[in-house]
N, C-alpha and C positions, 0 to 999 in steps of 0.2 A: 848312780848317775852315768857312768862310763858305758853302763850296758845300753843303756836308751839312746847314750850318742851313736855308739855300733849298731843298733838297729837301724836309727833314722839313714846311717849314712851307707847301711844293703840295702834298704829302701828305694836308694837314687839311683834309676836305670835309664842312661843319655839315650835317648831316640831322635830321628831328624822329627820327626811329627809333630811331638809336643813338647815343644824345648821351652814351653812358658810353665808348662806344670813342673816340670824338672826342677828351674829354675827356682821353683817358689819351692818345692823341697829341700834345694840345695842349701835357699836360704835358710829354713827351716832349723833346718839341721845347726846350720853357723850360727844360730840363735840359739840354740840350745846351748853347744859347746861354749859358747861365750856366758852365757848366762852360767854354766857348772864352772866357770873356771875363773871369772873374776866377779866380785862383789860389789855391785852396785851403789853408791849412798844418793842420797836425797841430797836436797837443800837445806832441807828442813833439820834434819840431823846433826848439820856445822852451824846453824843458824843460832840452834833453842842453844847446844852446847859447846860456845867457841873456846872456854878456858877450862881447863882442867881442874881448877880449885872451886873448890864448894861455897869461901865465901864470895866469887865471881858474881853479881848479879845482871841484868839487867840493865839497871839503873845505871851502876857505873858503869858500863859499856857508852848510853847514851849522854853519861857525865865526860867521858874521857873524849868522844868524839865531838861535843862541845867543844872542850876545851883546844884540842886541837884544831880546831877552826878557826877557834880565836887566837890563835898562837900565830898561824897562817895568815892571817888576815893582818897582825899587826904587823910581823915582819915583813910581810909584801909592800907594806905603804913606808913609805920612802922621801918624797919627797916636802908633803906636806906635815911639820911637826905638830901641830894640833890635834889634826888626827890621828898622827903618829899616836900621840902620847895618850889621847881618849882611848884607842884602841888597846894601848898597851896595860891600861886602868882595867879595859873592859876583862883581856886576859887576863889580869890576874885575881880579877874574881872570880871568874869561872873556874879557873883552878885553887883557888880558897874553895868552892863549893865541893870539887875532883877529890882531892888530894889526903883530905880527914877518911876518906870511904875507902879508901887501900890501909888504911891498917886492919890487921886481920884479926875475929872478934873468934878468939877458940875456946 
């Protein structure tokens, strides 16, 4: 790979004349070396595999981000206690649903 970057970058010969092709070679070139020198990831790659443990799924991911919502949602309401307390009902179902799915099944 080091050899292809040294070629691209004999390749680039500054002239007053065509200093737009130049340019796009110089890029070129910086796109290369960038590309041999650090490792690009996707989205897709932190997305499908955010935890490291195998029994990690899905589900609890979208269990736990529930639950933290509802967590959030209780503790923000404040002044009214009714709803306080409905919400705080509501969270702690959703984490009754959360919380059996983190024991780990080996």
């Amino acid at each position: 790979m080091t050899r292809q970057i040294a070629t691209k970058n004999r390749e680039i010969k500054l002239s007053k004349t065509d200093t737009g092709q130049s340019t796009h070679k110089y890029i070129s070139a910086v796109a290369v070396a960038f590309g041999a020198a650090f490792r690009v990831s996707t989205v897709g790659d932190r997305a499908l595999n955010k935890r490291s443990e195998p029994w990690w799924t899905g589900e609890i991911t979208l269990l736990r981000k529930k639950a933290i919502a509802m967590r959030r949602k209780y503790q923000g309401t404040r002044n009214v206690e009714n709803l306080r307390h409905e919400r705080k009902l509501q969270y702690q179902e959703g984490n009754r649903h959360y919380q059996p799915k983190l024991t780990r099944k080996t």
